[in-house]
TORKOLKE-644596 format. One line per field, with one value per residue (C-alpha): residue number from 1; x, y, z. Coordinates in nm, 3 decimals, always signed. Layout:
marnu: (NUM, ...);
px: (X, ...);
py: (Y, ...);
pz: (Z, ...);
//
This chain:
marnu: (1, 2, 3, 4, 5, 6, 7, 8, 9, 10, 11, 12, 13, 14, 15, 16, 17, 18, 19, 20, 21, 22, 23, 24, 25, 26, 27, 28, 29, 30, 31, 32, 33, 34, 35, 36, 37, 38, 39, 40, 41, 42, 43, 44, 45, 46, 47, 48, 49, 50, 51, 52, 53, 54, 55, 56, 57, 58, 59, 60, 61, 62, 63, 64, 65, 66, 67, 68, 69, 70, 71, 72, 73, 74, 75, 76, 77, 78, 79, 80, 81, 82, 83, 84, 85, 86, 87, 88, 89, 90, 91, 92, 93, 94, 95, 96, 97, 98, 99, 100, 101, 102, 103, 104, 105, 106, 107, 108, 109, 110, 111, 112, 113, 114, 115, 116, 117, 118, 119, 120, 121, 122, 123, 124, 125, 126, 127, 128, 129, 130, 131, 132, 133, 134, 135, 136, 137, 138, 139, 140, 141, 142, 143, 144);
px: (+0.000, +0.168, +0.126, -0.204, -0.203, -0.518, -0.573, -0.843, -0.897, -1.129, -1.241, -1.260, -1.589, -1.729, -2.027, -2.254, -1.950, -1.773, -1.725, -1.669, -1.346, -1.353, -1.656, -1.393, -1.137, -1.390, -1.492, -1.129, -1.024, -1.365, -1.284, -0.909, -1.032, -0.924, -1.082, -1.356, -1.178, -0.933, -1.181, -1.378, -1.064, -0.903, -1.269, -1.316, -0.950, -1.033, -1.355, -1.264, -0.947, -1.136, -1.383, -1.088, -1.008, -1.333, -1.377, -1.062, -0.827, -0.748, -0.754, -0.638, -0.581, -0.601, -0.378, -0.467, -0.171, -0.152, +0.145, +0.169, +0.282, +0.085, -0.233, -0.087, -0.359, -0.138, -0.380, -0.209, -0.405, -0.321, -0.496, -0.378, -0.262, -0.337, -0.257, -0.199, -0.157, -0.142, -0.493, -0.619, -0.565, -0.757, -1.126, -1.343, -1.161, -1.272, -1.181, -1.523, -1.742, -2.097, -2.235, -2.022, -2.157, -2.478, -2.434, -2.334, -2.005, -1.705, -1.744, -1.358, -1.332, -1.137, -0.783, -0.880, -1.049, -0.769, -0.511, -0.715, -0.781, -0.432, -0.133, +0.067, -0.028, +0.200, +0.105, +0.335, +0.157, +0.245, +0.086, -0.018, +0.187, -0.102, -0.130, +0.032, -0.095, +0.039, -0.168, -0.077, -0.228, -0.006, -0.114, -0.073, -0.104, -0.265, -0.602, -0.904);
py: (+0.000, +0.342, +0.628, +0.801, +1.170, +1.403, +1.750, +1.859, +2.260, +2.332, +2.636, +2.763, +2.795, +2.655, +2.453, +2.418, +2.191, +2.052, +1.694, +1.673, +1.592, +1.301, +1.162, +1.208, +1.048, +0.763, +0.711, +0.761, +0.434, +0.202, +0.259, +0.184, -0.157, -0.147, -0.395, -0.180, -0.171, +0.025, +0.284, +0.335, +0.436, +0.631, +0.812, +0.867, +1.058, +1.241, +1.393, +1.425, +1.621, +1.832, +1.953, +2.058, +2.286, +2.404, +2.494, +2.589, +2.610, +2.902, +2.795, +2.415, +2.126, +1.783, +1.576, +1.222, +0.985, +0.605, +0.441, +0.027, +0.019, +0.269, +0.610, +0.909, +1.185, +1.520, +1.769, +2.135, +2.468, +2.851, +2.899, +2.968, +2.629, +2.403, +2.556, +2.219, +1.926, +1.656, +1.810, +1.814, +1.409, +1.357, +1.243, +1.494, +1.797, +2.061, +2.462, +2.492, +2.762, +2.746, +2.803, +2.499, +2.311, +2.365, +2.243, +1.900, +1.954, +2.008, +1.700, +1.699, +1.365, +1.466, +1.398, +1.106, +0.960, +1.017, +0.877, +0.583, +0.491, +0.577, +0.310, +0.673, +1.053, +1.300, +1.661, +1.957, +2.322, +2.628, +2.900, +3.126, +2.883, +2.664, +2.293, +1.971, +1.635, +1.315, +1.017, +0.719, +0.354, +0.085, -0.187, -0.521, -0.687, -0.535, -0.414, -0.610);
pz: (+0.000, -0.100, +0.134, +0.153, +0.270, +0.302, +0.459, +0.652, +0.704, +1.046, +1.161, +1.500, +1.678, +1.351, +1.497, +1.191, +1.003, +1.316, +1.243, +0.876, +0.874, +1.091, +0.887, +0.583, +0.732, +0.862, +0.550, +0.370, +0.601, +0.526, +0.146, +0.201, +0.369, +0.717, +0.994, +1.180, +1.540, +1.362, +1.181, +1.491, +1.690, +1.458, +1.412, +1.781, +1.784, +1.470, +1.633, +2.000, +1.835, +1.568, +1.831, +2.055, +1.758, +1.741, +2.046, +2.162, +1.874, +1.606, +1.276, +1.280, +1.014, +1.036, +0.889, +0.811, +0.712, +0.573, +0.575, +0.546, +0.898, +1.072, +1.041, +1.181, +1.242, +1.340, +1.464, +1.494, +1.584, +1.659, +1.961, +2.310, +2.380, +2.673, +3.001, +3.195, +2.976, +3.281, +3.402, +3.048, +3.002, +3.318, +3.216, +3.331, +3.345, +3.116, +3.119, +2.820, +2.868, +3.002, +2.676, +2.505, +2.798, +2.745, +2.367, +2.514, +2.481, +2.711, +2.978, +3.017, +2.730, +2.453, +2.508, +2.765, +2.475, +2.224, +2.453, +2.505, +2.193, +2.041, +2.034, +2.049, +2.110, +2.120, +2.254, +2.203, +2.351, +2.515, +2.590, +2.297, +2.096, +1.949, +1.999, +1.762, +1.832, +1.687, +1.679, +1.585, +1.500, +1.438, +1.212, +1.152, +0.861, +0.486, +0.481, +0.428);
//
């Protein structure tokens, strides 16, 4: 399998199209042939990773690579950056506003979720320097 490489623009505070990308990349993956375990993890880091651009991001890309031995997603943004990584990965805590709240969003989840369903995440972010995630799958064997 040659590498595979896709882009995926997302805007901040972009509500009405959060979620596209990760429903590309979902689908990008089923119509590679990959078993379904590894679709629905990779999907669940997509999302949980494009929302935290939405919400709390600048302007942000996605980038969704397939290599025969691994997907890397790399996630960057221009926002503020995370303030306390270690609290961030902690399931539950959340610094989203009331109003993101009441949207169903913000339950303190995202990175939690993306570090559990990872093999690898990487998370690189200062303050007012943006945030760069690298997630990775590793993979065994071709696609289906």
């Amino acid at each position: 399998m040659p590498q595979l490489q896709k882009r995926f623009n997302v805007d901040p505070r972009d509500f009405v199209r959060a979620g596209e990308a990760s429903l590309q990349v979902q689908r990008m993956l089923r119509n590679i042939g990959f078993e379904e375990q590894i679709i629905r993890r990779a999907s669940v880091c997509a999302y949980e990773a494009e929302m935290n651009i939405v919400m709390y991001g600048g302007k942000g890309e996605l980038v969704l690579t397939v290599n025969p031995n691994q997907i890397e997603l790399q996630v960057n943004d221009d926002g503020t950056g995370i303030g306390d990584i270690g609290a961030a990965l902690q399931e539950g805590f959340s610094t989203a506003p009331a109003e993101y709240r009441e949207m169903g969003f913000g339950a303190g989840m995202g990175l939690p979720n993306i570090k559990k369903n990872a093999d690898s995440l990487d998370i690189r972010s200062g303050h007012d320097q943006g945030t760069r995630l690298k997630i990775l799958f590793h993979l065994t064997g071709e696609p289906r």
